[in-house]
PDB file with one MODEL, atoms N, CA, C and O in Angstrom:
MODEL        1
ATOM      1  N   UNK A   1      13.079  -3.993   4.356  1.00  0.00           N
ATOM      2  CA  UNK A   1      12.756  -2.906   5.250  1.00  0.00           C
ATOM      3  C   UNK A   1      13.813  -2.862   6.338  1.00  0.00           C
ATOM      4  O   UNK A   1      13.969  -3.948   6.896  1.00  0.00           O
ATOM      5  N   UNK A   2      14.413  -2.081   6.681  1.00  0.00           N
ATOM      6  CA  UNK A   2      15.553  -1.276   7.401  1.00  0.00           C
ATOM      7  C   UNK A   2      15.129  -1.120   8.944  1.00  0.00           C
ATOM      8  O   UNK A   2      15.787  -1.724   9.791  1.00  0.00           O
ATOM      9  N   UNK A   3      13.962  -0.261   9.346  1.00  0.00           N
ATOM     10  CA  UNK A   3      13.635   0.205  10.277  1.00  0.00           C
ATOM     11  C   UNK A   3      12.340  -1.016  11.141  1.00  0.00           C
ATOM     12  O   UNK A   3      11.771  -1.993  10.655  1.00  0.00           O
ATOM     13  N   UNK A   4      12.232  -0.319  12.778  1.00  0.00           N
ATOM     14  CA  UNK A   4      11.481  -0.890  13.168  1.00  0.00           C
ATOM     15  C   UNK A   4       9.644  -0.428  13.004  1.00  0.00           C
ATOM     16  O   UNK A   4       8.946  -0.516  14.014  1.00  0.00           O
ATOM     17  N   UNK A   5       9.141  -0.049  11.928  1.00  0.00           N
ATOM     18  CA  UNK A   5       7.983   0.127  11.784  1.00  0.00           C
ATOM     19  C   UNK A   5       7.046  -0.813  11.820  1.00  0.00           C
ATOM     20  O   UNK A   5       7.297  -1.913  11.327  1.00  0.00           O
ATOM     21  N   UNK A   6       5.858  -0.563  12.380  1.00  0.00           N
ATOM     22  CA  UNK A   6       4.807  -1.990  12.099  1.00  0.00           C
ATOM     23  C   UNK A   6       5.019  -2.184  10.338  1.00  0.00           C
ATOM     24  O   UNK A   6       5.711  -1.512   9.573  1.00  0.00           O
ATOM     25  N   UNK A   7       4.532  -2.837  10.184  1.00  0.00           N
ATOM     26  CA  UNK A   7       3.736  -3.206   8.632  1.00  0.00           C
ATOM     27  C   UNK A   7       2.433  -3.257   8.705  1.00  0.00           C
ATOM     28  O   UNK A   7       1.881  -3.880   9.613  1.00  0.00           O
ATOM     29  N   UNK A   8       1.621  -2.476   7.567  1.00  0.00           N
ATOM     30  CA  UNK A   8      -0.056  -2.321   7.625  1.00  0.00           C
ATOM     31  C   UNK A   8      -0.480  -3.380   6.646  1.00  0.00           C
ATOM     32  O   UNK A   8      -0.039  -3.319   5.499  1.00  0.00           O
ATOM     33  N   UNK A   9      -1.245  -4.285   6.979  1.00  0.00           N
ATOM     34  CA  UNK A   9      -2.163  -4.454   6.388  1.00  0.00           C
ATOM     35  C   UNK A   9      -3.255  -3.795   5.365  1.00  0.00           C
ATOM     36  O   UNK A   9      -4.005  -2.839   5.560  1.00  0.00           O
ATOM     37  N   UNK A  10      -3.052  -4.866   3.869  1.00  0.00           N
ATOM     38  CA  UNK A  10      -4.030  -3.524   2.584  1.00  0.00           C
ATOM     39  C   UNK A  10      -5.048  -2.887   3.375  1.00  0.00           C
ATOM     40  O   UNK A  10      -5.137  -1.664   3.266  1.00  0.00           O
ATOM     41  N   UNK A  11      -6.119  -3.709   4.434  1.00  0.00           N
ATOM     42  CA  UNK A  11      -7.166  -2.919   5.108  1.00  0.00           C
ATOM     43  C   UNK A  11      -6.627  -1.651   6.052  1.00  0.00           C
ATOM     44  O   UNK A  11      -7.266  -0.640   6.343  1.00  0.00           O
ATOM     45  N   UNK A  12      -5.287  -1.993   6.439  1.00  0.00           N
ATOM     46  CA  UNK A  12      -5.264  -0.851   7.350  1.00  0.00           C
ATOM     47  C   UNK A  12      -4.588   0.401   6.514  1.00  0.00           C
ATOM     48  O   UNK A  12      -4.701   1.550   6.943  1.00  0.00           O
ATOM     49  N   UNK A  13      -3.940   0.131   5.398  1.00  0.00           N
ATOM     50  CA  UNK A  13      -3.343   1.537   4.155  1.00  0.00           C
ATOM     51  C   UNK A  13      -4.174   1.770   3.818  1.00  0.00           C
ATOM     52  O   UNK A  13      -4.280   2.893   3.327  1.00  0.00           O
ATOM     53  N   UNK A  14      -5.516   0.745   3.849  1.00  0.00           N
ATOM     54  CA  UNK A  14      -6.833   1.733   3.109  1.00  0.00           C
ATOM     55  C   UNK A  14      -7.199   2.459   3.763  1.00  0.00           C
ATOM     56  O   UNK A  14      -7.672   3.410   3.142  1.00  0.00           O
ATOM     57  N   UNK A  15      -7.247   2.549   4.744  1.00  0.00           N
ATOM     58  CA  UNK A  15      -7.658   3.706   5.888  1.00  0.00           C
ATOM     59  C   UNK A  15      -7.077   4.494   6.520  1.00  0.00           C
ATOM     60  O   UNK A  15      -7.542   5.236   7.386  1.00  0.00           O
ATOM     61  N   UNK A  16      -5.715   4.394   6.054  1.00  0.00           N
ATOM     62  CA  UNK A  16      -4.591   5.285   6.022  1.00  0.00           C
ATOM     63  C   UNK A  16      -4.727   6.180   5.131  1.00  0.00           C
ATOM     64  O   UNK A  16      -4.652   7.335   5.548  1.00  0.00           O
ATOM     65  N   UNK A  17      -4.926   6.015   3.903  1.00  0.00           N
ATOM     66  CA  UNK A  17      -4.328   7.108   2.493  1.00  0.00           C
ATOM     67  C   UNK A  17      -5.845   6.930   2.193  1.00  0.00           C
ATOM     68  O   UNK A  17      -6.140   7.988   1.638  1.00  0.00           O
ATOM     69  N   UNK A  18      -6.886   6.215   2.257  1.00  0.00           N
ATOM     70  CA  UNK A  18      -8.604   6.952   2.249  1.00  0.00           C
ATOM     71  C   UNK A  18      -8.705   6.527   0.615  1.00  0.00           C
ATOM     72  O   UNK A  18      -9.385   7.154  -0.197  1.00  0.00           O
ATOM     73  N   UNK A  19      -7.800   5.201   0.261  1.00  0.00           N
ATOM     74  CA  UNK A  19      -7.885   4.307  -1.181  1.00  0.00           C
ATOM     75  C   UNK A  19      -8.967   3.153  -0.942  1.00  0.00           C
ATOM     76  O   UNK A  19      -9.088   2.523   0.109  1.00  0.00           O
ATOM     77  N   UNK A  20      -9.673   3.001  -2.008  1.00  0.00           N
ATOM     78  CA  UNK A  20     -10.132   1.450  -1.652  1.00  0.00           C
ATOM     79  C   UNK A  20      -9.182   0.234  -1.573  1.00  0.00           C
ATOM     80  O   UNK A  20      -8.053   0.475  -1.999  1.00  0.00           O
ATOM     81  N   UNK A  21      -9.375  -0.904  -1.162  1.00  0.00           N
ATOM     82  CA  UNK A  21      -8.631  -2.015  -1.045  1.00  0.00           C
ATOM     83  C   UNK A  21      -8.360  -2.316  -2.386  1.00  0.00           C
ATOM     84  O   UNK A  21      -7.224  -2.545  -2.802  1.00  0.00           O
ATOM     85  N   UNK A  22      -9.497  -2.322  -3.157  1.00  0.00           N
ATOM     86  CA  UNK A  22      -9.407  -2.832  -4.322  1.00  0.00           C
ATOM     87  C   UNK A  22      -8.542  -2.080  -5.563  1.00  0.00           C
ATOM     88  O   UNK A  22      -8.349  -2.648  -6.638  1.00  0.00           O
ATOM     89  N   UNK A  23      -8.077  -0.802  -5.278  1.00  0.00           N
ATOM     90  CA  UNK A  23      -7.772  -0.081  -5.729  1.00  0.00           C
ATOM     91  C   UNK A  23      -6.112  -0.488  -5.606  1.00  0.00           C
ATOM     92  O   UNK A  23      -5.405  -0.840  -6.551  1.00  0.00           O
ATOM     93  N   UNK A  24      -5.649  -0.327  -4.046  1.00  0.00           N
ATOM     94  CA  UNK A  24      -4.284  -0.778  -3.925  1.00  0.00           C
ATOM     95  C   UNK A  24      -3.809  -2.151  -4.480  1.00  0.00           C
ATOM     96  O   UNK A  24      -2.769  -2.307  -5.119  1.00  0.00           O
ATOM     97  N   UNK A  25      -4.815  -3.254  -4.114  1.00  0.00           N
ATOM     98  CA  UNK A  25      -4.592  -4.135  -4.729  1.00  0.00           C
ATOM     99  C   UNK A  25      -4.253  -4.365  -6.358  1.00  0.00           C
ATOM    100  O   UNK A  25      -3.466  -5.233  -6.735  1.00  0.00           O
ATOM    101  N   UNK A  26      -5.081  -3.312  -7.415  1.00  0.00           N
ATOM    102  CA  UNK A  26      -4.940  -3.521  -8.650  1.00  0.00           C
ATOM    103  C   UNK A  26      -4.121  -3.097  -8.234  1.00  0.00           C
ATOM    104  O   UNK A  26      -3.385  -4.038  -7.936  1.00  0.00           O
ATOM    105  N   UNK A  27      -3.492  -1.847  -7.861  1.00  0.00           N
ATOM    106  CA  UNK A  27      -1.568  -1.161  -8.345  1.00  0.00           C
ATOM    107  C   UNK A  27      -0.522  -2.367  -7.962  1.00  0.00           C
ATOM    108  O   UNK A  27       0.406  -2.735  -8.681  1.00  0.00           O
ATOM    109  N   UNK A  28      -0.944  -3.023  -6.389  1.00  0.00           N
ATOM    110  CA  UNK A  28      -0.403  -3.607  -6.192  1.00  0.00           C
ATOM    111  C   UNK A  28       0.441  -5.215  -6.973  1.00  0.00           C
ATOM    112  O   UNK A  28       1.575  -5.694  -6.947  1.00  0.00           O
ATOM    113  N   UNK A  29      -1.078  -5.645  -7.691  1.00  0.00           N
ATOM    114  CA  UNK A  29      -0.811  -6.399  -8.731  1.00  0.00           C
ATOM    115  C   UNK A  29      -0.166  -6.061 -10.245  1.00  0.00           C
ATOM    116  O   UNK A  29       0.156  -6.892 -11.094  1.00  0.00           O
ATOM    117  N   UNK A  30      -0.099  -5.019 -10.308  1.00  0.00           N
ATOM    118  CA  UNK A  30       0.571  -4.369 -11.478  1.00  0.00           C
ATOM    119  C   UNK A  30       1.867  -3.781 -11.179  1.00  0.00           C
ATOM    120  O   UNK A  30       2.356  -2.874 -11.854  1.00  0.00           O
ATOM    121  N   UNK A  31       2.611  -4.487  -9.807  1.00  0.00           N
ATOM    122  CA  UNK A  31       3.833  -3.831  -9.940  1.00  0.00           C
ATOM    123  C   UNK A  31       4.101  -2.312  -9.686  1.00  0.00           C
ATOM    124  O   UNK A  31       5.247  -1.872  -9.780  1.00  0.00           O
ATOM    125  N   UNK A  32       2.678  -1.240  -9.255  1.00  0.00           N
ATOM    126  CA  UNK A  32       3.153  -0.238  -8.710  1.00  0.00           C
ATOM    127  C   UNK A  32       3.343   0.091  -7.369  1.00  0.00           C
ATOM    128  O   UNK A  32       3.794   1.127  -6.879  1.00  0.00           O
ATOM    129  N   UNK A  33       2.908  -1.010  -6.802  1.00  0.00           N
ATOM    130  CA  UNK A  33       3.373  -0.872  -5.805  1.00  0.00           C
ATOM    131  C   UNK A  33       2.963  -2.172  -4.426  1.00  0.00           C
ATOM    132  O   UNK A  33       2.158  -2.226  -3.496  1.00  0.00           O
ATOM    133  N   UNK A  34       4.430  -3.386  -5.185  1.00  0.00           N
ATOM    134  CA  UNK A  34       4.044  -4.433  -4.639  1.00  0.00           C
ATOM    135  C   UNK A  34       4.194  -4.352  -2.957  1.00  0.00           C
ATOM    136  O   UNK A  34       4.557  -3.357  -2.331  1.00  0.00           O
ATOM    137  N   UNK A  35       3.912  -5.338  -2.535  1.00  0.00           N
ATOM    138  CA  UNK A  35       4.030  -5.518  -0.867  1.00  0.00           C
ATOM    139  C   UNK A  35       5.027  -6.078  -0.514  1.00  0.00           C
ATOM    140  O   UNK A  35       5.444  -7.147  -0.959  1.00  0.00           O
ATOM    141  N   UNK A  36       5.717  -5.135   0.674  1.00  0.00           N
ATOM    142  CA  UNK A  36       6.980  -5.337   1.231  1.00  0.00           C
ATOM    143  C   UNK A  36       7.222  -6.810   1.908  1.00  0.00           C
ATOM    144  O   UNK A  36       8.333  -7.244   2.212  1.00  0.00           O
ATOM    145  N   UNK A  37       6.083  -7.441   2.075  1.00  0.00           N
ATOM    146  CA  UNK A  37       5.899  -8.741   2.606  1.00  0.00           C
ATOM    147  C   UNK A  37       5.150  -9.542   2.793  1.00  0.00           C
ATOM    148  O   UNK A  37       4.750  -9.185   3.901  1.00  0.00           O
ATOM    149  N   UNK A  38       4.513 -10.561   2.518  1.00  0.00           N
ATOM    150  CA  UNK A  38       3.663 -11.280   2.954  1.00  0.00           C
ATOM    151  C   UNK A  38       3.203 -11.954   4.370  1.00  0.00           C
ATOM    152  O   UNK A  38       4.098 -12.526   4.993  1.00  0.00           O
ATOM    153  N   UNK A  39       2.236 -11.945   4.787  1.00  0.00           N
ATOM    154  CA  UNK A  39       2.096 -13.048   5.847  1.00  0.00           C
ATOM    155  C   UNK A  39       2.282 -14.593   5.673  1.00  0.00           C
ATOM    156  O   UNK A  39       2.610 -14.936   4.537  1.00  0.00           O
ATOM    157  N   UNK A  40       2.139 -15.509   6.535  1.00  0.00           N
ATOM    158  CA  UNK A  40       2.234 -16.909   5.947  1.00  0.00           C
ATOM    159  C   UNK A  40       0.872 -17.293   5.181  1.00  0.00           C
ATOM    160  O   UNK A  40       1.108 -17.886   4.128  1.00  0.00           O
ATOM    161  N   UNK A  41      -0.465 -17.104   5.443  1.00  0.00           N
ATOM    162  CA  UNK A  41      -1.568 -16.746   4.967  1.00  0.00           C
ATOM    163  C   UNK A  41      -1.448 -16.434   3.794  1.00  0.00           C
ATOM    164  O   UNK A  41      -2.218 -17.059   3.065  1.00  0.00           O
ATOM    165  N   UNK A  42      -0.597 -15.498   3.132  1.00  0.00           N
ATOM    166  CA  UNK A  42       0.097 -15.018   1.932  1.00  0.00           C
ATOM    167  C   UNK A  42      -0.679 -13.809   1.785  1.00  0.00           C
ATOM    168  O   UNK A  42      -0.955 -13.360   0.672  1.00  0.00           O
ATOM    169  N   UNK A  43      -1.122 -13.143   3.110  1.00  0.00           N
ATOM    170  CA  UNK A  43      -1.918 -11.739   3.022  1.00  0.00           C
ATOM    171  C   UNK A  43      -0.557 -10.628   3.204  1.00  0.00           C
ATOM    172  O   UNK A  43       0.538 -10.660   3.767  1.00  0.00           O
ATOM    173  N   UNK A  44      -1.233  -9.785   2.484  1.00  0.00           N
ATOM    174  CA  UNK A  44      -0.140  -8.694   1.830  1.00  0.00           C
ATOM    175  C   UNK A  44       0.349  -7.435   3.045  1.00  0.00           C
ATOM    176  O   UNK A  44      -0.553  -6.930   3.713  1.00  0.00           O
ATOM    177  N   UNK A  45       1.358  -7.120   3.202  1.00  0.00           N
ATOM    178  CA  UNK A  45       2.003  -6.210   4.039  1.00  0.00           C
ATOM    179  C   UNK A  45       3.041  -4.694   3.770  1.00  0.00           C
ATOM    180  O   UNK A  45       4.143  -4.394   3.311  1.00  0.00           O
ATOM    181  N   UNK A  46       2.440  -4.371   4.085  1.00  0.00           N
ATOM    182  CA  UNK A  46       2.987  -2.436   3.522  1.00  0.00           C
ATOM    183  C   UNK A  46       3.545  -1.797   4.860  1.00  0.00           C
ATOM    184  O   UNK A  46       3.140  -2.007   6.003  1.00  0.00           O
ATOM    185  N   UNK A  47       4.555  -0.979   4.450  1.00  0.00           N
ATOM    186  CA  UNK A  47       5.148   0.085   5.142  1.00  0.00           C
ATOM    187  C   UNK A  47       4.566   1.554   5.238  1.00  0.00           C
ATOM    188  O   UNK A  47       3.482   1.967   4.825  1.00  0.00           O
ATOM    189  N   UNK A  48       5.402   2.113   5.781  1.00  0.00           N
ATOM    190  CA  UNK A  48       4.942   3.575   5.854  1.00  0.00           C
ATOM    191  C   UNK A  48       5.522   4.441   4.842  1.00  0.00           C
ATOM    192  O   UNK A  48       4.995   5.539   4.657  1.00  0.00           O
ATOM    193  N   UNK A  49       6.628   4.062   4.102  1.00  0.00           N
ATOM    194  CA  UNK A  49       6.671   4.415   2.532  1.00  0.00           C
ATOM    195  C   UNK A  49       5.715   4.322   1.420  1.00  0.00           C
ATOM    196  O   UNK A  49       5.460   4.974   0.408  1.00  0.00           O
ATOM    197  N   UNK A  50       5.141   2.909   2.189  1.00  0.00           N
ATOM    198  CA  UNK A  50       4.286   2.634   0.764  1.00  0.00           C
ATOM    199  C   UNK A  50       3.276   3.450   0.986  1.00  0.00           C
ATOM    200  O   UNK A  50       3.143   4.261   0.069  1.00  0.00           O
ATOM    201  N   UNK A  51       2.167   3.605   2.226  1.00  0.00           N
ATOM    202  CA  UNK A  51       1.385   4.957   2.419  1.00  0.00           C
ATOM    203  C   UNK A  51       2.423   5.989   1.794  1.00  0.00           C
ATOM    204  O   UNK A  51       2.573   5.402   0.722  1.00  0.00           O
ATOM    205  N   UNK A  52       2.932   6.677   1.732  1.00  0.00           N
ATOM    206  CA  UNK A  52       3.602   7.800   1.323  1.00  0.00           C
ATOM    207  C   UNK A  52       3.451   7.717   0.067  1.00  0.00           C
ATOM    208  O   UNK A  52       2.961   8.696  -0.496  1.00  0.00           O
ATOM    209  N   UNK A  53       3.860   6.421  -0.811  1.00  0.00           N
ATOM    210  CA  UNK A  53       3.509   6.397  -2.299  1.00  0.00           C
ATOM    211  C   UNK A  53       2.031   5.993  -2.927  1.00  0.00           C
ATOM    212  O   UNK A  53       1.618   5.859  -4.079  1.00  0.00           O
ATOM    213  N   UNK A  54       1.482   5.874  -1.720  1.00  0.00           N
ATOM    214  CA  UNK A  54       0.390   5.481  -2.359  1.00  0.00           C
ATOM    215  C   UNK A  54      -0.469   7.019  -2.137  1.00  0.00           C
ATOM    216  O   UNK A  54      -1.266   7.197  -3.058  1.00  0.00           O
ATOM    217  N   UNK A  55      -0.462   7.866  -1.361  1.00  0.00           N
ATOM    218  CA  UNK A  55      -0.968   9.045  -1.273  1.00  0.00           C
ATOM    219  C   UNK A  55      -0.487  10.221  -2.664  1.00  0.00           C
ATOM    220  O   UNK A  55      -1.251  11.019  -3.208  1.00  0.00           O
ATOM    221  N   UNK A  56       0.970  10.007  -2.978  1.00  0.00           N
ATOM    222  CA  UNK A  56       1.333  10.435  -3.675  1.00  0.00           C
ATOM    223  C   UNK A  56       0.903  10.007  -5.239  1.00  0.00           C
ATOM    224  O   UNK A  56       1.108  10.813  -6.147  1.00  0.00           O
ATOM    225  N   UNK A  57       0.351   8.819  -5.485  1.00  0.00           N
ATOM    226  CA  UNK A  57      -0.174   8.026  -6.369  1.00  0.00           C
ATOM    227  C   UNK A  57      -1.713   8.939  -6.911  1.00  0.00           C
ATOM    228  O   UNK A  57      -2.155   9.441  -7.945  1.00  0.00           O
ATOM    229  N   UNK A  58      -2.161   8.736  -5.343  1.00  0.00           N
ATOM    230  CA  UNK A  58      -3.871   9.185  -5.603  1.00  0.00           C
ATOM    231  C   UNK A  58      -3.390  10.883  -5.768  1.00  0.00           C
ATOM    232  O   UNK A  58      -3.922  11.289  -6.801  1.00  0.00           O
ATOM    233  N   UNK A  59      -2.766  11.739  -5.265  1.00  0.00           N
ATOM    234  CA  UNK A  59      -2.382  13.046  -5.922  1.00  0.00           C
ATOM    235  C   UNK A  59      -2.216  13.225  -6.794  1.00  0.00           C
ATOM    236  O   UNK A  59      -2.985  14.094  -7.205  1.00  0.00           O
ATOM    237  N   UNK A  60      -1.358  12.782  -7.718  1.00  0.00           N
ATOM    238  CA  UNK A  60      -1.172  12.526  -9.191  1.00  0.00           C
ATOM    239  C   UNK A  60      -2.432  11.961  -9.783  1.00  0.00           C
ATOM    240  O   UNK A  60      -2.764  12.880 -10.532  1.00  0.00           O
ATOM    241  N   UNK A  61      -3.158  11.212  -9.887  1.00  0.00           N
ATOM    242  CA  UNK A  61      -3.952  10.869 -10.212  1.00  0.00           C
ATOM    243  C   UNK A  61      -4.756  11.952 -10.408  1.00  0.00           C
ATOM    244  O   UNK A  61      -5.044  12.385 -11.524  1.00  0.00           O
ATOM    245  N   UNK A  62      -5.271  12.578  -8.988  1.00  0.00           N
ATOM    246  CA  UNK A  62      -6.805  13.365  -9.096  1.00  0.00           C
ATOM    247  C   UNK A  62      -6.250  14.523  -9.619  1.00  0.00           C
ATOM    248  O   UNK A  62      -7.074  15.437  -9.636  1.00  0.00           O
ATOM    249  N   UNK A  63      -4.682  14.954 -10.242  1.00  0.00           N
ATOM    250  CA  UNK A  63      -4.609  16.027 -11.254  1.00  0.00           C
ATOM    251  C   UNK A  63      -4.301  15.440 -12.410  1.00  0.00           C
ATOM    252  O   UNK A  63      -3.938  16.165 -13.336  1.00  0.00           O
ATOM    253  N   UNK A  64      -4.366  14.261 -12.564  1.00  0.00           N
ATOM    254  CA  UNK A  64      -4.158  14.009 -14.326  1.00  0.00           C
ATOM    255  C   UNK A  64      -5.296  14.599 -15.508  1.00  0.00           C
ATOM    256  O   UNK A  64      -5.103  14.396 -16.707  1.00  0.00           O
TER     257      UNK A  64
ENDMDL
END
């Protein structure tokens, strides 16, 4: 990551893009869309791209 943006927490992209946790997490575990970083905890960390792809994800989706 390039810029100075926070990083969200899966709980806080879930309430960003209105996904369940569990939901990002499966993509997340499948490589569509891993996390830009971990904590030391080894809890997972997202950008404001990844909201962007993950909104774009659930769009595609609810027209497949």
């Amino acid at each position: 990551m390039e810029n100075d943006e926070p990083l969200l927490s899966i709980g806080e992209l879930a309430r960003r893009t209105g996904l369940p946790v569990r939901t990002i997490r499966f993509w997340s575990d499948a490589g569509v869309l891993p996390p830009v970083a971990r904590t030391a905890g080894g809890r997972r960390l997202y950008d404001a791209a990844d909201a962007a792809q993950l909104e774009l994800l659930a769009t595609l989706r609810a027209h497949a």
